[in-house]
N, CA, C, O and CB atoms as a CASP TS submission, in Angstrom:
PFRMAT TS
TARGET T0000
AUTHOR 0000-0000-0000
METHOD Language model
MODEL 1
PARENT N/A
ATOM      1  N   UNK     1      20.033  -7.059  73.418  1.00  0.00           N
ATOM      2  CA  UNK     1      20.104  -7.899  72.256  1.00  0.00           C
ATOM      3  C   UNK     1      20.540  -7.086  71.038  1.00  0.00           C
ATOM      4  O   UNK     1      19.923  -7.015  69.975  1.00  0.00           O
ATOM      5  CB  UNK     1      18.761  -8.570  72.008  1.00  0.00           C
ATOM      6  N   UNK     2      21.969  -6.340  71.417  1.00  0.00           N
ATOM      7  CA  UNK     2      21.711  -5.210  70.056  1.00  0.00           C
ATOM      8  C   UNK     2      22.363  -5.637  69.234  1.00  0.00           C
ATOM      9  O   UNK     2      22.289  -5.211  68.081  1.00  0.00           O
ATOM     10  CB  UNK     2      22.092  -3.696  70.092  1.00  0.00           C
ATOM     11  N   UNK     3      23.582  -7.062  69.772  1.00  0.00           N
ATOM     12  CA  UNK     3      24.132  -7.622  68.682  1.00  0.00           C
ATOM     13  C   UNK     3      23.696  -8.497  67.424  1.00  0.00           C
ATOM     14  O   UNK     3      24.442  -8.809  66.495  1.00  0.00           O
ATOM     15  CB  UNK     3      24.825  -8.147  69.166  1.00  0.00           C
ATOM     16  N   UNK     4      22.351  -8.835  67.562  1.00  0.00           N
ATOM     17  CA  UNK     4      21.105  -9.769  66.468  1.00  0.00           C
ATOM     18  C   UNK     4      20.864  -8.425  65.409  1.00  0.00           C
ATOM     19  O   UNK     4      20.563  -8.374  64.216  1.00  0.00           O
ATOM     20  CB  UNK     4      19.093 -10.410  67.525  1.00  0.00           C
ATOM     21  N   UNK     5      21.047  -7.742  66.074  1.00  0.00           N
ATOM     22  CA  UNK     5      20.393  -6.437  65.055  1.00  0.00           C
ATOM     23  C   UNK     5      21.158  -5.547  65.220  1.00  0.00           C
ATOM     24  O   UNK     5      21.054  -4.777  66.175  1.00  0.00           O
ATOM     25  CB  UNK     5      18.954  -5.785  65.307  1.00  0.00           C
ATOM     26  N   UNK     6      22.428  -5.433  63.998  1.00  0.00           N
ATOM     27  CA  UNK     6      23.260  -3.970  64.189  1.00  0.00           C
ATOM     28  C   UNK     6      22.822  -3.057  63.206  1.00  0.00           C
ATOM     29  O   UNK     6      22.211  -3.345  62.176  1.00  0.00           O
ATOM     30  CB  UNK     6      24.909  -4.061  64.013  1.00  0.00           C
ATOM     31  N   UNK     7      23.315  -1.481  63.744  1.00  0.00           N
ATOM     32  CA  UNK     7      22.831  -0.604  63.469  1.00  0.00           C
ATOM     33  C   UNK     7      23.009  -0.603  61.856  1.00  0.00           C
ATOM     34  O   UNK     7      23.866  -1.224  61.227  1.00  0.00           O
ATOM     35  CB  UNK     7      23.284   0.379  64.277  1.00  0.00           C
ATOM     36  N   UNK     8      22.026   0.217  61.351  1.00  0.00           N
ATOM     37  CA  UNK     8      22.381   0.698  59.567  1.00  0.00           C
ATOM     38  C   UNK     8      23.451   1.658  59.466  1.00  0.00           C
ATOM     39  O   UNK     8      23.970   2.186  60.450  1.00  0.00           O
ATOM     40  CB  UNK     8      21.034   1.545  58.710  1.00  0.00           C
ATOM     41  N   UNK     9      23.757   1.865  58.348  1.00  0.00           N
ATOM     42  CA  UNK     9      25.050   2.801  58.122  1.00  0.00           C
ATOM     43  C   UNK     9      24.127   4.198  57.154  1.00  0.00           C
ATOM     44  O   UNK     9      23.314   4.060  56.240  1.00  0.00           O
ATOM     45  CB  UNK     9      26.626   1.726  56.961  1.00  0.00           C
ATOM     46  N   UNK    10      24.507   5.133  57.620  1.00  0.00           N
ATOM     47  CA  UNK    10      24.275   6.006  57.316  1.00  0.00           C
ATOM     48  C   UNK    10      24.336   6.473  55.619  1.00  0.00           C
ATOM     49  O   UNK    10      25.217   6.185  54.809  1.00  0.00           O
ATOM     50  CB  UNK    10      24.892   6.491  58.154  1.00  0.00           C
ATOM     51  N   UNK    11      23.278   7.163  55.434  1.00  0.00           N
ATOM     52  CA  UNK    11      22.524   7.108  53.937  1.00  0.00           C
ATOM     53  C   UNK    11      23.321   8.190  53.261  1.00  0.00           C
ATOM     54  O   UNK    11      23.302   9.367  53.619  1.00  0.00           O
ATOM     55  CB  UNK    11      20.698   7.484  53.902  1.00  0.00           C
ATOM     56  N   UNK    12      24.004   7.722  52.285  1.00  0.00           N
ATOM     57  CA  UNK    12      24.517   9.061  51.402  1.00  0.00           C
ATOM     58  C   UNK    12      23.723   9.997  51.294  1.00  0.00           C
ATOM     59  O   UNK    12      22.499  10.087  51.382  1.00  0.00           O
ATOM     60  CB  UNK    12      24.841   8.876  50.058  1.00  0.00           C
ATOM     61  N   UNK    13      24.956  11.052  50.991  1.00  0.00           N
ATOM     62  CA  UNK    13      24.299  12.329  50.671  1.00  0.00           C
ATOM     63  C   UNK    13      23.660  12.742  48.930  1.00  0.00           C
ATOM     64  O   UNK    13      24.215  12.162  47.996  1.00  0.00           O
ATOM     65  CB  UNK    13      25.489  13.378  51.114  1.00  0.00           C
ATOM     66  N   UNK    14      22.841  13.454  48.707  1.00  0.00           N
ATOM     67  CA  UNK    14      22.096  13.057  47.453  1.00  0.00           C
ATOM     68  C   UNK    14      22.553  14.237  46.713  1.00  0.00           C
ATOM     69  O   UNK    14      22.577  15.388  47.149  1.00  0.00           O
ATOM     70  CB  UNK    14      20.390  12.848  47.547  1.00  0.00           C
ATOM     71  N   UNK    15      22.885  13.867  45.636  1.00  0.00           N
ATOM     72  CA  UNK    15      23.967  14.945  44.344  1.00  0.00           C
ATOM     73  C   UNK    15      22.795  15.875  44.083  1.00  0.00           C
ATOM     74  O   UNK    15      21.638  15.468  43.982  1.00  0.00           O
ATOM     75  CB  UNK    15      24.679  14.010  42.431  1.00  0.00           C
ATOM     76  N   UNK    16      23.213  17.323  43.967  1.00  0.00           N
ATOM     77  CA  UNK    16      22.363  18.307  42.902  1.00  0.00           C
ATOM     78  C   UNK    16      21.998  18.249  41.606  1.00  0.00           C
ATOM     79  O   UNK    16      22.792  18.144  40.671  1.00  0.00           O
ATOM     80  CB  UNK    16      22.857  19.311  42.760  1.00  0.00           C
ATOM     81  N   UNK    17      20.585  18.327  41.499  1.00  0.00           N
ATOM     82  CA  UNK    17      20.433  18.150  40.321  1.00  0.00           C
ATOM     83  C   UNK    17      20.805  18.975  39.556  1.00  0.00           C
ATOM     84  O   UNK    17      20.906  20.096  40.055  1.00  0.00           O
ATOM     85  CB  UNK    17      19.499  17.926  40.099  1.00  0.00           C
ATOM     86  N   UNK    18      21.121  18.866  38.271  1.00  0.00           N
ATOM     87  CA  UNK    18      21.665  19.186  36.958  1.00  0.00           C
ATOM     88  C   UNK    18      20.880  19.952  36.443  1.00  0.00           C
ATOM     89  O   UNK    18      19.822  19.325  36.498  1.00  0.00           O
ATOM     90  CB  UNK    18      21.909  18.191  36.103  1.00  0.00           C
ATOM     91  N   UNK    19      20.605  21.238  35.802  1.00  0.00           N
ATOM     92  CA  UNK    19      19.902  21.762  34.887  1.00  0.00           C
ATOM     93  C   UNK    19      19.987  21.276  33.477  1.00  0.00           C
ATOM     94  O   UNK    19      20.990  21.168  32.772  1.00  0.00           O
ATOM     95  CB  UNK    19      20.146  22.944  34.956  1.00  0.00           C
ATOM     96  N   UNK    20      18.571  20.968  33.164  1.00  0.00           N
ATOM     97  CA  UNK    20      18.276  19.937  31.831  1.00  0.00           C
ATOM     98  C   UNK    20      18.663  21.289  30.592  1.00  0.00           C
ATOM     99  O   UNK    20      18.884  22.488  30.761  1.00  0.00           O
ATOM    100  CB  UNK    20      16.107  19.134  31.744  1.00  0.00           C
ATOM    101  N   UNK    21      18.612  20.425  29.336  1.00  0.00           N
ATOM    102  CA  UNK    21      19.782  21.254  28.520  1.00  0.00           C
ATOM    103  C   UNK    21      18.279  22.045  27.794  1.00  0.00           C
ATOM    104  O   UNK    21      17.197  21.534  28.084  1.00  0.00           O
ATOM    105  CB  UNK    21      21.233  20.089  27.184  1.00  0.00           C
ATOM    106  N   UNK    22      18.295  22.851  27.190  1.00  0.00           N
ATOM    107  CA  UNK    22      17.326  23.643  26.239  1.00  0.00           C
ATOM    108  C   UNK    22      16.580  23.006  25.474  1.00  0.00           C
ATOM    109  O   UNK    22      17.109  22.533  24.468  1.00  0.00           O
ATOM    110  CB  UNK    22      17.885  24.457  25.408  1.00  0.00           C
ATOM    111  N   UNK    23      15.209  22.798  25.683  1.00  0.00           N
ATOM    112  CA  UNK    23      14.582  21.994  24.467  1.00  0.00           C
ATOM    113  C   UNK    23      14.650  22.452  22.828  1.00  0.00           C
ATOM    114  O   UNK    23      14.943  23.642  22.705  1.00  0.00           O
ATOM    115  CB  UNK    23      13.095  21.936  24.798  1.00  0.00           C
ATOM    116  N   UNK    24      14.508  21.977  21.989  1.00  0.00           N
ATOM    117  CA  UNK    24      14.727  22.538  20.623  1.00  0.00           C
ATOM    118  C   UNK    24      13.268  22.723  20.660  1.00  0.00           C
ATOM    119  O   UNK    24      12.415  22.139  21.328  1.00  0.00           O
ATOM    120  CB  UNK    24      15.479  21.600  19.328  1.00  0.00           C
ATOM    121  N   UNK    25      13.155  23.839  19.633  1.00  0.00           N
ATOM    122  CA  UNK    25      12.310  24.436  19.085  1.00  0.00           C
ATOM    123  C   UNK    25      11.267  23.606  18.048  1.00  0.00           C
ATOM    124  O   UNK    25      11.421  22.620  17.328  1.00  0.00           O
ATOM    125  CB  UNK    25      13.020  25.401  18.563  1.00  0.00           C
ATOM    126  N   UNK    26      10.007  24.594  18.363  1.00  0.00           N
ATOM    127  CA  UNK    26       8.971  23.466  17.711  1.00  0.00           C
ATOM    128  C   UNK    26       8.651  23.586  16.002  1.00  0.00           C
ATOM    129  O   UNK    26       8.182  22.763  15.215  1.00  0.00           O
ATOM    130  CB  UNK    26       7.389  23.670  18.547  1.00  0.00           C
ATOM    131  N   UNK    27       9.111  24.942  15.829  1.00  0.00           N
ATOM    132  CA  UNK    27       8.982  26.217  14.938  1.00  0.00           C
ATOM    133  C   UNK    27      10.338  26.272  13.804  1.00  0.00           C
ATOM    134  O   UNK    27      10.464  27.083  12.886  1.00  0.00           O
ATOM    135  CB  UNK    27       8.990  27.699  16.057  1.00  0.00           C
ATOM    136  N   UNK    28      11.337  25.095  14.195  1.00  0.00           N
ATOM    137  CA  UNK    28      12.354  25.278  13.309  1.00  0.00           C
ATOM    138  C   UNK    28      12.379  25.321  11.632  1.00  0.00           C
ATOM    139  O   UNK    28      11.371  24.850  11.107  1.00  0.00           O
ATOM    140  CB  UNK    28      13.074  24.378  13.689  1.00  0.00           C
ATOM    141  N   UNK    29      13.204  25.728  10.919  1.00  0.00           N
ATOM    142  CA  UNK    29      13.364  25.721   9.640  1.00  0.00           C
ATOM    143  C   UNK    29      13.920  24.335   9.449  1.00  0.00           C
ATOM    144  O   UNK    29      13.318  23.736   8.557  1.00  0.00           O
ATOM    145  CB  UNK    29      14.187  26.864   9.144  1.00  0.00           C
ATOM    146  N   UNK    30      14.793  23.708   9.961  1.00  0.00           N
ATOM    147  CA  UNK    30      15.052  21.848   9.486  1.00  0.00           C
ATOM    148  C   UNK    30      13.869  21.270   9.650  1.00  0.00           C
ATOM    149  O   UNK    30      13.500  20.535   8.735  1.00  0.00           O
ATOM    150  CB  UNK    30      16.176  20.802  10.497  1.00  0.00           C
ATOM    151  N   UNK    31      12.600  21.515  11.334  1.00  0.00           N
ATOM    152  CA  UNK    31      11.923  20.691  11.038  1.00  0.00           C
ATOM    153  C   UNK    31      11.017  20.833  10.404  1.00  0.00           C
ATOM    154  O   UNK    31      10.303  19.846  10.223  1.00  0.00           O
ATOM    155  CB  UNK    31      11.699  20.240  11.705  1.00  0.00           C
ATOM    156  N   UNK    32      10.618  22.233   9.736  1.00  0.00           N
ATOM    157  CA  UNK    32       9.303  22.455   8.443  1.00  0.00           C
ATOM    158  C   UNK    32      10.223  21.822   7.328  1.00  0.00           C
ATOM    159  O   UNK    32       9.433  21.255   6.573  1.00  0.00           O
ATOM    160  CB  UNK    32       8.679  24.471   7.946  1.00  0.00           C
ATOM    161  N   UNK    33      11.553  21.633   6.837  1.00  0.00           N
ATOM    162  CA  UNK    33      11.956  20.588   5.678  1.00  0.00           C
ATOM    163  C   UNK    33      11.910  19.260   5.696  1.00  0.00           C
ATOM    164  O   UNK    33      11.714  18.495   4.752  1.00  0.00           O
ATOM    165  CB  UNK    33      13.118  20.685   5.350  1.00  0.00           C
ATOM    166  N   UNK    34      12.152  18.958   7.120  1.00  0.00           N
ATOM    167  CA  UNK    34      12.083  17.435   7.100  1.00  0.00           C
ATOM    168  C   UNK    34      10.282  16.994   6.985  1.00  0.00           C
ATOM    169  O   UNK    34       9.850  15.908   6.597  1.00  0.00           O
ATOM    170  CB  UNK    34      12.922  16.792   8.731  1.00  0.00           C
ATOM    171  N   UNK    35       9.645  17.916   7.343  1.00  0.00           N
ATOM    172  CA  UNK    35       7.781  17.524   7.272  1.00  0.00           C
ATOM    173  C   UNK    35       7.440  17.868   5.951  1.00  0.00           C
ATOM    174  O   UNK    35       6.342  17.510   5.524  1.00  0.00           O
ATOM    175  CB  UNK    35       6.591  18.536   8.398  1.00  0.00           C
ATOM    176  N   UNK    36       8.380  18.647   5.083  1.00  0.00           N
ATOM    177  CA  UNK    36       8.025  19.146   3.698  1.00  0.00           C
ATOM    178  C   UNK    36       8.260  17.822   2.566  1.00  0.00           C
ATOM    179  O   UNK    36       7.615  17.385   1.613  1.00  0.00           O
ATOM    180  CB  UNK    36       9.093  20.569   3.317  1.00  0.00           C
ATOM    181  N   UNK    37       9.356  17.514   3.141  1.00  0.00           N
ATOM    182  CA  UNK    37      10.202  16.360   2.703  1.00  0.00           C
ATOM    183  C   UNK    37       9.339  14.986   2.837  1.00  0.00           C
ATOM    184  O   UNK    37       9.336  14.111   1.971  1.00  0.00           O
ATOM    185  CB  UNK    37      11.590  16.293   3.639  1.00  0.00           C
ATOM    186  N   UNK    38       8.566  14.927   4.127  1.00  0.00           N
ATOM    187  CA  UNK    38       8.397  13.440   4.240  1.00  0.00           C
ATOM    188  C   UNK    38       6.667  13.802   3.285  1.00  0.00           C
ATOM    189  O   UNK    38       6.159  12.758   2.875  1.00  0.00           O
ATOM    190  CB  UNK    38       8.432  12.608   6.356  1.00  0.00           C
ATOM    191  N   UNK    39       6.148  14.624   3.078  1.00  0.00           N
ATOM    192  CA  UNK    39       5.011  14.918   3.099  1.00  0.00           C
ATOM    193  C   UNK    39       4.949  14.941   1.198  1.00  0.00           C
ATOM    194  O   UNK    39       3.945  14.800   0.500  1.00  0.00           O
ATOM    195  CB  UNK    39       4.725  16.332   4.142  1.00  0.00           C
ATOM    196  N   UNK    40       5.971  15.102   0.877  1.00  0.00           N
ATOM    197  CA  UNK    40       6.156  14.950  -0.428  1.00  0.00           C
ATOM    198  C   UNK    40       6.430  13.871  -0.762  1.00  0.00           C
ATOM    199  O   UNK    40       6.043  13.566  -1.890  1.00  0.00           O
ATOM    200  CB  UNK    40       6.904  15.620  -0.898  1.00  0.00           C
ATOM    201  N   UNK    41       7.145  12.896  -0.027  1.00  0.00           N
ATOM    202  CA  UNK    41       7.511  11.295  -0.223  1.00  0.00           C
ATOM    203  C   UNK    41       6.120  10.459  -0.475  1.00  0.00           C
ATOM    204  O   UNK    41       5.954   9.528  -1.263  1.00  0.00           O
ATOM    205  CB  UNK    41       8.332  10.624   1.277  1.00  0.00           C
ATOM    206  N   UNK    42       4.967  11.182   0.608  1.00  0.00           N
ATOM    207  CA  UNK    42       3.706   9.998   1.064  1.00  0.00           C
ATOM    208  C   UNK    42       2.830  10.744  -0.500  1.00  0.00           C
ATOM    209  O   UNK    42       2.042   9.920  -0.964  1.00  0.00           O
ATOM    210  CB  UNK    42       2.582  10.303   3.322  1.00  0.00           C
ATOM    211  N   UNK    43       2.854  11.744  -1.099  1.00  0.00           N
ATOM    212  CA  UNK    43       1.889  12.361  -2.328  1.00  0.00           C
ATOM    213  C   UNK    43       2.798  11.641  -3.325  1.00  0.00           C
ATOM    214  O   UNK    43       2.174  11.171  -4.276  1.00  0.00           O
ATOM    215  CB  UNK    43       1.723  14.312  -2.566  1.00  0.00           C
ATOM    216  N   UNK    44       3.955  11.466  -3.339  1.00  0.00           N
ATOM    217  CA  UNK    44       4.564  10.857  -4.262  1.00  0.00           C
ATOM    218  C   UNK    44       3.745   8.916  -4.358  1.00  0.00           C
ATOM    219  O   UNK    44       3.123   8.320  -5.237  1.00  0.00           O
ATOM    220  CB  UNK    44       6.361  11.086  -3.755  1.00  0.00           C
ATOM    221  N   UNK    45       4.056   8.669  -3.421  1.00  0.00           N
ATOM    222  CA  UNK    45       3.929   7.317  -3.202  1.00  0.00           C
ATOM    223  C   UNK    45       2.286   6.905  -3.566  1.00  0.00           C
ATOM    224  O   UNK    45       1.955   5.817  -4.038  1.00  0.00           O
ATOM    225  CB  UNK    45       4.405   7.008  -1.617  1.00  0.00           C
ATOM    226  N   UNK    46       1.261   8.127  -3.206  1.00  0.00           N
ATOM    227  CA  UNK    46       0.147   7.847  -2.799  1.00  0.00           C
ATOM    228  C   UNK    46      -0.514   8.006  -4.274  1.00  0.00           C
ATOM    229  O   UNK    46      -1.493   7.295  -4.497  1.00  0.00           O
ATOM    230  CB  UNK    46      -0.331   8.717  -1.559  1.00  0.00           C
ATOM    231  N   UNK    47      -0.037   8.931  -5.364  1.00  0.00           N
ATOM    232  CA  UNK    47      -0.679   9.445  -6.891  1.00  0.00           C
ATOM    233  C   UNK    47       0.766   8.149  -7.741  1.00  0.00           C
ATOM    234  O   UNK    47       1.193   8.570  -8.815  1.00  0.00           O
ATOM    235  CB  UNK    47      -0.416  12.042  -7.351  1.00  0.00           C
ATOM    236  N   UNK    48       1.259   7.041  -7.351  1.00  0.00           N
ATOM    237  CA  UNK    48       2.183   6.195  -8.300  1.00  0.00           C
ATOM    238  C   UNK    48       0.858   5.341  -8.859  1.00  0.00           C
ATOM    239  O   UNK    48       0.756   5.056 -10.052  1.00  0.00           O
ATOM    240  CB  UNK    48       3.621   5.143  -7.422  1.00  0.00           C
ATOM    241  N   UNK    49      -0.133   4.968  -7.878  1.00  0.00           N
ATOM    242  CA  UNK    49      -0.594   3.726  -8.416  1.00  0.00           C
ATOM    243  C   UNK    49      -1.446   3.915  -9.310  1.00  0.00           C
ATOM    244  O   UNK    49      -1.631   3.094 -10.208  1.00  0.00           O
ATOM    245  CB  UNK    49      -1.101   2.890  -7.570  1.00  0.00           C
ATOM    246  N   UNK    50      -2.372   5.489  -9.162  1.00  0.00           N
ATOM    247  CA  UNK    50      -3.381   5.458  -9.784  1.00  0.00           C
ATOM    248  C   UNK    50      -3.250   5.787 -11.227  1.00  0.00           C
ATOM    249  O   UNK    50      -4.309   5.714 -11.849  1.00  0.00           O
ATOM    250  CB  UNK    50      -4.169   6.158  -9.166  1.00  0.00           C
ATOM    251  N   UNK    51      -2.153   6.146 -11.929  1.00  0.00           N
ATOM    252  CA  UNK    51      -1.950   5.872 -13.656  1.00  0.00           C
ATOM    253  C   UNK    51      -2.192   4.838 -14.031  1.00  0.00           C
ATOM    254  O   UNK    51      -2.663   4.824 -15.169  1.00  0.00           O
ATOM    255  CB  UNK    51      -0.722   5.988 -14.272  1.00  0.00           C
ATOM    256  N   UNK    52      -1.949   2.889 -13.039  1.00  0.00           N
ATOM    257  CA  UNK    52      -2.318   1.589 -13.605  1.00  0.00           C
ATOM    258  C   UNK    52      -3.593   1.466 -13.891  1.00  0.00           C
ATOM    259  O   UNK    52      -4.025   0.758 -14.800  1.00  0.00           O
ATOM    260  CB  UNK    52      -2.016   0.557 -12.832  1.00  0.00           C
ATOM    261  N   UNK    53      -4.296   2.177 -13.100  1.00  0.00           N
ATOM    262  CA  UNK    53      -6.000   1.876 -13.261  1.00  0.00           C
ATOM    263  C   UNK    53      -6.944   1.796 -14.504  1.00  0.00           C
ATOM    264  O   UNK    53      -7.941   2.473 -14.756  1.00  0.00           O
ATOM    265  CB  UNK    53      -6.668   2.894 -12.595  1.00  0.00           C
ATOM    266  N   UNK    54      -6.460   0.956 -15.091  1.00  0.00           N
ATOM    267  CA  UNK    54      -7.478   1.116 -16.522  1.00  0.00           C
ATOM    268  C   UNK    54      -8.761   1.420 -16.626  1.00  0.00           C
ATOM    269  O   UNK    54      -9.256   1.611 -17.737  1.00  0.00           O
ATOM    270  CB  UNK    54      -7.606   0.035 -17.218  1.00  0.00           C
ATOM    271  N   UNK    55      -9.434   1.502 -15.571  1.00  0.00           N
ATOM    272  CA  UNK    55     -10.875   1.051 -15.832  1.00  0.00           C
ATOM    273  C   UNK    55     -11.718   1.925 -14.893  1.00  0.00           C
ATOM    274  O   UNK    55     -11.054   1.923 -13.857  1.00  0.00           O
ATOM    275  CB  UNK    55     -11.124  -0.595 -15.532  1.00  0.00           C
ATOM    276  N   UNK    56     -12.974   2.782 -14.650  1.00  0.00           N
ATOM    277  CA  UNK    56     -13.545   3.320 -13.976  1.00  0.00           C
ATOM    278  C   UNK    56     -14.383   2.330 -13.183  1.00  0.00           C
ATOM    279  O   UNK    56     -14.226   1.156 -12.849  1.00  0.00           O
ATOM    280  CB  UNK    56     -14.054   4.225 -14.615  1.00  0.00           C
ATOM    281  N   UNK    57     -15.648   3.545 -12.946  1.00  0.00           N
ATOM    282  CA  UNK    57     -16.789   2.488 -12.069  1.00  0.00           C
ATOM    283  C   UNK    57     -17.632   2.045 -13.520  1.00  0.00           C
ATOM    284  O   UNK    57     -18.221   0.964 -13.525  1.00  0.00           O
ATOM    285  CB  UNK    57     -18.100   3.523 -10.562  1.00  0.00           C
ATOM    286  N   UNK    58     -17.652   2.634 -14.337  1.00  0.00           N
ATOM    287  CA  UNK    58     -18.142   2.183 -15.703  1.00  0.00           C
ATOM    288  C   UNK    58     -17.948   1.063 -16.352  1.00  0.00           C
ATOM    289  O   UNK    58     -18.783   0.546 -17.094  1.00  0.00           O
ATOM    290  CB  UNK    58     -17.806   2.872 -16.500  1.00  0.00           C
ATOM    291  N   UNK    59     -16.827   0.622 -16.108  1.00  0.00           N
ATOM    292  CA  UNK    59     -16.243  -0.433 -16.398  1.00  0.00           C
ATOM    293  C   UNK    59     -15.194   0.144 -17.750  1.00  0.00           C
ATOM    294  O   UNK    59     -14.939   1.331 -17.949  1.00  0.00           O
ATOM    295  CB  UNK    59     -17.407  -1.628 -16.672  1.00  0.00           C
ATOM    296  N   UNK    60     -14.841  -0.661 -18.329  1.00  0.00           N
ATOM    297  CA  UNK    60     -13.710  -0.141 -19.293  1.00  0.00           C
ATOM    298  C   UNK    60     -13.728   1.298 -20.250  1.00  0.00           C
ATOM    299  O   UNK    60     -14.780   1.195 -20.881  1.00  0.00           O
ATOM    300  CB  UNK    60     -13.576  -1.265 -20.276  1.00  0.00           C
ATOM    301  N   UNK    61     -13.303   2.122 -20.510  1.00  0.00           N
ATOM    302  CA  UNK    61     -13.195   3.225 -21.090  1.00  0.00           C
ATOM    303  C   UNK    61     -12.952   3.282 -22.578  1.00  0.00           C
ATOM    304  O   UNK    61     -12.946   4.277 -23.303  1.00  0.00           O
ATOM    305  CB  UNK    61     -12.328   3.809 -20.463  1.00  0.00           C
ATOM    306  N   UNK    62     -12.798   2.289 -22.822  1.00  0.00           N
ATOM    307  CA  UNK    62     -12.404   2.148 -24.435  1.00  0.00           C
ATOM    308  C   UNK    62     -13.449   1.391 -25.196  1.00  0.00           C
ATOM    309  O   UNK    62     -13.712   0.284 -24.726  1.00  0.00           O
ATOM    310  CB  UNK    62     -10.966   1.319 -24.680  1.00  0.00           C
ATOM    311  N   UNK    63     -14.095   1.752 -26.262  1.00  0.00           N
ATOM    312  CA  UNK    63     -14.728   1.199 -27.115  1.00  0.00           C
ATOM    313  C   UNK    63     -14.508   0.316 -28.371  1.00  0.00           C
ATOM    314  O   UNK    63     -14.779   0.542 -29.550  1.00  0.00           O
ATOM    315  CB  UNK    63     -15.173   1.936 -27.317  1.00  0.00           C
ATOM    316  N   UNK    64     -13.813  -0.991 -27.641  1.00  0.00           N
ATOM    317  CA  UNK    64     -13.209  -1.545 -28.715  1.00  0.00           C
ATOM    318  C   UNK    64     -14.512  -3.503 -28.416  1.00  0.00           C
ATOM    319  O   UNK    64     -14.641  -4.337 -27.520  1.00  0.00           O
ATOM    320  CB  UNK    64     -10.840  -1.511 -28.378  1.00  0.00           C
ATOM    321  N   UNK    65     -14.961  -3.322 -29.472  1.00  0.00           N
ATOM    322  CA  UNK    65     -15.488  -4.561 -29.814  1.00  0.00           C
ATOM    323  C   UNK    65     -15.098  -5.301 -30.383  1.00  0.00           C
ATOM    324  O   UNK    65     -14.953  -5.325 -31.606  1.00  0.00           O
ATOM    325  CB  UNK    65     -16.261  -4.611 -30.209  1.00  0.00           C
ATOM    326  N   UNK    66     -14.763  -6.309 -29.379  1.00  0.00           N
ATOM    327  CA  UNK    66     -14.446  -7.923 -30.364  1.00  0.00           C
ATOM    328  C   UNK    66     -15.447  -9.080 -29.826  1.00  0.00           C
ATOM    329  O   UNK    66     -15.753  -9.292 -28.652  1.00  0.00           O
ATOM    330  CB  UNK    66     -12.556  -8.689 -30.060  1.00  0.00           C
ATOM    331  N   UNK    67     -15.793  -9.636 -30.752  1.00  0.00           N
ATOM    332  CA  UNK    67     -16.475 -10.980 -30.667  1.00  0.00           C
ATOM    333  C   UNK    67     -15.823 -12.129 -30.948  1.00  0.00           C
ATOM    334  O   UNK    67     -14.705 -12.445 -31.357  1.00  0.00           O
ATOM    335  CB  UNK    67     -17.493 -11.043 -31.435  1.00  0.00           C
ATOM    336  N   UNK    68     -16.652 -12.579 -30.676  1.00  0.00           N
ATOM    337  CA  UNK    68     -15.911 -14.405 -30.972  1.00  0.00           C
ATOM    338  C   UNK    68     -17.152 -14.934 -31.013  1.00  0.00           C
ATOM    339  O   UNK    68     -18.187 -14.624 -30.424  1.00  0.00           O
ATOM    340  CB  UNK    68     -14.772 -15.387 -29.569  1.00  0.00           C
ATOM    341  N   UNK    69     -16.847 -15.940 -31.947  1.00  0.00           N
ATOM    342  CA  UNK    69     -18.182 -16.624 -32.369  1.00  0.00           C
ATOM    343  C   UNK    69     -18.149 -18.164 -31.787  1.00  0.00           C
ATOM    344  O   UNK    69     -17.266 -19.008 -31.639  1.00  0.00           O
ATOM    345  CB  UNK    69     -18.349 -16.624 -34.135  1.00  0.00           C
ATOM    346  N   UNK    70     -19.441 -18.102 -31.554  1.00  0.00           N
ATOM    347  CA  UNK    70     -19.443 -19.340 -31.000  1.00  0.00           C
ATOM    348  C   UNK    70     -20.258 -20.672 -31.187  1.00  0.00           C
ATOM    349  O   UNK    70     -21.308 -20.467 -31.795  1.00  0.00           O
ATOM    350  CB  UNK    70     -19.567 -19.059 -29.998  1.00  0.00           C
ATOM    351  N   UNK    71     -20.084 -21.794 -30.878  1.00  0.00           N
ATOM    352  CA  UNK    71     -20.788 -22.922 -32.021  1.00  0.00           C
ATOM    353  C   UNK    71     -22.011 -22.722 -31.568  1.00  0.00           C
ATOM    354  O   UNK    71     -22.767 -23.171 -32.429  1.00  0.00           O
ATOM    355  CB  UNK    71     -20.362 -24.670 -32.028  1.00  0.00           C
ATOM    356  N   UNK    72     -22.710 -22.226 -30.549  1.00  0.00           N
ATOM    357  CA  UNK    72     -23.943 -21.989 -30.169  1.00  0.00           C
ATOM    358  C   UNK    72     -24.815 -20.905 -30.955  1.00  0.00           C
ATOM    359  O   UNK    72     -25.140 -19.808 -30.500  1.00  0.00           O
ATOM    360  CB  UNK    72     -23.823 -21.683 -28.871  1.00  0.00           C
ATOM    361  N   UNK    73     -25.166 -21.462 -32.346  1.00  0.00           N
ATOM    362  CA  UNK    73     -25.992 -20.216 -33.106  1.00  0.00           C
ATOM    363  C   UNK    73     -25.442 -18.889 -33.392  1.00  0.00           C
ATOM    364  O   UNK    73     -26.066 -17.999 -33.971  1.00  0.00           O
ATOM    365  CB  UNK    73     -27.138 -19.845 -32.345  1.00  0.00           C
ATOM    366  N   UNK    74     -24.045 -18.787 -32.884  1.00  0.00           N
ATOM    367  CA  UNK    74     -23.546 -17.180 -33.036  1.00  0.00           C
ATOM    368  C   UNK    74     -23.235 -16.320 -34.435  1.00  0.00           C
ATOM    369  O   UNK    74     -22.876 -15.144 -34.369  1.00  0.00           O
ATOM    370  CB  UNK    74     -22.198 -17.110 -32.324  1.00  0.00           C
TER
END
């Protein structure tokens, strides 16, 4: 019955592998600028907001009194 079931064809042959190329270095001078660089972007970004802050945990810093009078006995 060998005609229900013919033979397989023979399995290619398998290519040499390639020697992988040189990893880059962990220690480089671009990548201590580019970490100098991004690291100065996030201190930049991170000291913008806190000049808006008017006010401590004290509550306001300035000693300026105003009243307003009011029809209630004031």
């Amino acid at each position: 019955m060998g005609f229900l079931m013919p033979k397989l064809p023979a399995m290619p042959a398998i290519p040499e592998p390639q020697a992988l190329p040189e990893p880059p270095k962990y220690d480089d001078k671009d990548r201590a600028d580019a970490t100098a660089a991004k690291q100065a972007k996030m201190r930049a970004a991170r000291t913008g907001r806190s000049s808006t802050i008017l006010t401590s945990a004290k509550g306001l810093e300035d000693d300026e009194t105003t009243t307003k009078k009011t029809l209630l006995g004031g």
